[in-house]
C-alpha positions in Angstrom: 24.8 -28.0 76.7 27.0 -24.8 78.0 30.1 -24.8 75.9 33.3 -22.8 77.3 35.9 -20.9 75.1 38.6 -19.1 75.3 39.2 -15.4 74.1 41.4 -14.5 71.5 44.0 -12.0 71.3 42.5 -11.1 67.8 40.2 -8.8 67.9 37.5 -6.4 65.6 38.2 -3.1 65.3 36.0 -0.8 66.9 32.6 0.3 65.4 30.2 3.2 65.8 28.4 1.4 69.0 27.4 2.6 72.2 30.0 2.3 75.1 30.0 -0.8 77.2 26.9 -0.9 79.6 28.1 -3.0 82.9 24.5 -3.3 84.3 23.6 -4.5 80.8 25.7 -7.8 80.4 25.2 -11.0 81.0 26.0 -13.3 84.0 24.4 -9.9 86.4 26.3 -11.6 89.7 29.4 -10.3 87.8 28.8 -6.5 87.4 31.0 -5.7 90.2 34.2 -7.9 89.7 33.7 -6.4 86.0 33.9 -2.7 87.8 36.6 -3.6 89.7 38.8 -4.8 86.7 37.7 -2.3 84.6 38.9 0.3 86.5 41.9 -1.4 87.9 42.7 -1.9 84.0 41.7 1.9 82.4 43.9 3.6 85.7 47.0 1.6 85.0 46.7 1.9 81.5 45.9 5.7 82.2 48.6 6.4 84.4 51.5 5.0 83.1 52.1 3.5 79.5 55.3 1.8 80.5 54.6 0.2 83.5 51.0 -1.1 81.9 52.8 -2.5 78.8 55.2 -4.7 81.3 52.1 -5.4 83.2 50.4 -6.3 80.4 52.9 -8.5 78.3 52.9 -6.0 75.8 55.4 -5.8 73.1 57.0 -2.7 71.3 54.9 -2.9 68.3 51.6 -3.4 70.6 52.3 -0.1 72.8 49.3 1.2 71.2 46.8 -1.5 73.2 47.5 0.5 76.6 46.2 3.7 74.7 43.3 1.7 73.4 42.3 0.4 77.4 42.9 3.7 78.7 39.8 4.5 76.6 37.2 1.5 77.1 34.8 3.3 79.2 33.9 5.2 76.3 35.1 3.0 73.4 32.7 1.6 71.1 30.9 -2.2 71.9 29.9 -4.9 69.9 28.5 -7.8 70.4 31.4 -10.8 71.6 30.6 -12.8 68.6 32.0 -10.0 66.5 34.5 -9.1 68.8 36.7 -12.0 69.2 38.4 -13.0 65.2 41.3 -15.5 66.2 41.8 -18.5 64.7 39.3 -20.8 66.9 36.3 -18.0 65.6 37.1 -18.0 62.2 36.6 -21.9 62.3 33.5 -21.4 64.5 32.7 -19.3 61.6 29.4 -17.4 63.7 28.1 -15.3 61.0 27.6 -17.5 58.0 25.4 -19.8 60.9 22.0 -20.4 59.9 19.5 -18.4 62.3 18.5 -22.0 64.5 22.3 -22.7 64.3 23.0 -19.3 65.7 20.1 -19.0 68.1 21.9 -22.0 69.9 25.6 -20.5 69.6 23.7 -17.3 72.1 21.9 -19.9 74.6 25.0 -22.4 74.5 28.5 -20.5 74.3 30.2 -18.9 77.2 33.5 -17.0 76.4 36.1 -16.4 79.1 38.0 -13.1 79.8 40.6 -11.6 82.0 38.8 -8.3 81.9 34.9 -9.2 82.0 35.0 -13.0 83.4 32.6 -14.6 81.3 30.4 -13.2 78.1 27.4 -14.3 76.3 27.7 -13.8 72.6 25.2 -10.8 72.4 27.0 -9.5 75.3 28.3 -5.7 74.1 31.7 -5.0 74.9 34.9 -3.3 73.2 38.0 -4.0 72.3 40.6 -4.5 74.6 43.8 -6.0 75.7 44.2 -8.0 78.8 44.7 -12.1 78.8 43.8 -13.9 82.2 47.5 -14.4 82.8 47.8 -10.6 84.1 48.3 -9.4 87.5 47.0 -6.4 87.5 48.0 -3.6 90.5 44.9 -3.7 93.2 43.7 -7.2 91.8 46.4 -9.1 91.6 46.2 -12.2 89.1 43.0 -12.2 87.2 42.2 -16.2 87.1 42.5 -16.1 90.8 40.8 -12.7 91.2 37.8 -14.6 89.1 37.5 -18.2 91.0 35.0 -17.0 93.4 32.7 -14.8 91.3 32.7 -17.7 88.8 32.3 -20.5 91.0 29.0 -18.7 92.3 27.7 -17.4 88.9 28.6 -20.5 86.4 26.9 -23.3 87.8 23.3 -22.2 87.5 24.7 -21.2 84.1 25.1 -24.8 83.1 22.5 -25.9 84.7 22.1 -29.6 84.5 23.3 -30.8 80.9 26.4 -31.1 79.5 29.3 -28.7 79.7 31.8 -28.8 76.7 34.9 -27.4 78.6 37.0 -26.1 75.1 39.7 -23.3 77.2 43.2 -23.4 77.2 45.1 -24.0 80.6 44.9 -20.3 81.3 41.3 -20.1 81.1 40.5 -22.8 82.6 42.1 -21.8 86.0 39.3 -19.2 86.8 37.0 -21.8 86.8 36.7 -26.1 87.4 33.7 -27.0 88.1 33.1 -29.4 90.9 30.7 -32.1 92.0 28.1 -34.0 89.7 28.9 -30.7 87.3 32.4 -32.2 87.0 31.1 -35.2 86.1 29.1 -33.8 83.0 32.1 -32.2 82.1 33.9 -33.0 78.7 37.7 -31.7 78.2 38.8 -31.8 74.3 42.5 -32.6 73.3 43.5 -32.2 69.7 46.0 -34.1 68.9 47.6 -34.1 65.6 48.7 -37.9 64.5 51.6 -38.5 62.4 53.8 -41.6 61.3 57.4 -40.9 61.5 60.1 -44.3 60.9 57.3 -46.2 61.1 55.8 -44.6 64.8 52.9 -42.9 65.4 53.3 -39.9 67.2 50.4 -37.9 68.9 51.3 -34.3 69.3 49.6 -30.9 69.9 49.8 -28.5 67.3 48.1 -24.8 68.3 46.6 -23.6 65.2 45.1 -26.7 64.3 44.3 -27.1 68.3 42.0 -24.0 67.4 40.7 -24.4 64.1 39.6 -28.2 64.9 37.8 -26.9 68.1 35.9 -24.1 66.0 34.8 -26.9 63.7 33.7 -29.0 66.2 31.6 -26.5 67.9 30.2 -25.4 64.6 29.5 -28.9 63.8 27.8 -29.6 66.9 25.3 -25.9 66.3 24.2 -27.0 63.4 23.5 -30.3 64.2 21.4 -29.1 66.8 23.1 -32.2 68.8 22.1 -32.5 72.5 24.5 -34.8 74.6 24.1 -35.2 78.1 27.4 -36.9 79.2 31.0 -37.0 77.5 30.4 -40.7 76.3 27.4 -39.3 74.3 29.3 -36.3 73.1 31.8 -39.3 71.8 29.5 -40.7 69.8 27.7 -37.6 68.4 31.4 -36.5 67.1 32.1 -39.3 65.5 28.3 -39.2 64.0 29.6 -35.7 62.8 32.9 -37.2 60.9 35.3 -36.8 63.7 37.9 -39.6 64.9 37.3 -39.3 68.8 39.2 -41.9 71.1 37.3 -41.9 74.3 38.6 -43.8 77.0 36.2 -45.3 80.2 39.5 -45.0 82.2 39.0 -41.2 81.8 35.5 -40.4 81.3 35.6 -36.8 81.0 38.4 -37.0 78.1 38.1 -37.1 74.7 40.4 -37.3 72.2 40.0 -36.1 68.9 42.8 -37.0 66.1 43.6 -35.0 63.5 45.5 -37.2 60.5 45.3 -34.9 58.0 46.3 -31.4 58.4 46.3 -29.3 55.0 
């Protein structure tokens, strides 16, 4: 099973590691679209902290991020599954896995970037600021820069199990995978229930969005659970204490409810 996240804007602060090693990553078919963005991203950010902090999105009180990619060439790396902190990882909870648990987090979960495409967890990178929404000078947007390189790298990636498709809409623009692959494919939706004047209402919440989907992935490592298709991935959910609606209309859908949110 090949499981697909999103980032997070949260991030570790940096260590005492080596500088990010390009030829040393993950996914190898990528080292040049990295190059590319990398140094699209360090000679805006480089150049002209105004323009990179419209470019980039970028707040007043987050003017210090374009100082911060200015330096990644030689900032210090870490591993993604330290990197990344947000809400959907602190759920996911990586570091208090058990070693099998964990071994199957490194083989099974593929985190998407605007800046390096896709990362393994032991891939070594550092901090840095720039969402796949971003058109950067020289690149243009990043999800459609991406498409391409990802479409030729990912699906040897997921070879021919399941893939557990977890992004936001962002994300998932880079890549959609196509063919029998989009067949195994499962898309979550977290949907928080509630009964108002006597009406349930289904609505999507973004916190709990993320904090469900962490669980559910953690769930699933330390389970060791295997699904091939989304109607097994259904089932083994539910095995795993989850209410999962998952409808033959839409086989690559499911549903999972969330009644209870504190």
């Amino acid at each position: 099973m090949l499981v697909l996240l999103p980032p997070s804007e949260g991030k570790a602060a940096g260590g005492r590691g080596r500088p990010v090693a390009l030829d040393g990553l993950s996914l190898p078919e990528l080292a040049r679209p990295r190059a590319t963005v990398l140094d699209e991203l360090v000679g805006l950010c480089s150049a002209d902290e105004d323009k990179a902090a419209e470019v980039l999105g970028l707040t007043p009180g987050l003017r210090g991020e374009v100082a911060r990619n200015a330096g990644l060439r030689t900032a210090p790396a870490m591993p993604a599954g330290r990197l990344y902190t947000g809400v959907l990882y602190e759920a996911l909870g990586l570091a208090t896995l058990d070693a099998a648990a964990r071994r199957r987090a490194n083989a099974s979960l593929l985190v998407f970037s605007g800046l390096w495409g896709a990362l393994r967890l032991t891939d070594r990178v550092p901090a840095y600021r720039c969402s796949m929404g971003v058109r950067l000078p020289g690149v243009g947007g990043l999800a459609a820069y991406w498409k391409p390189w990802l479409d030729a790298a990912l699906p040897e990636a997921a070879g021919g199990g399941l893939v557990l498709d977890l992004r936001s809409s962002a994300y998932a623009a880079a890549w959609k995978p196509r063919g029998d692959l989009a067949a195994r494919t499962a898309h979550v939706r977290v949907l928080q229930v509630a009964v108002v004047d006597g009406v349930e209402r289904r609505t999507v919440v973004s916190h709990f969005n993320k904090a469900t989907k962490g669980r559910l992935v953690r769930a699933l490592l330390e389970a060791g659970a295997r699904p091939r298709t989304p109607a097994a991935l259904a089932s083994a959910l539910r095995d795993l204490g989850f209410t999962v609606e998952h409808d033959p209309r839409s086989p690559t859908r499911l549903d999972v409810l969330v009644r209870d949110l504190h």
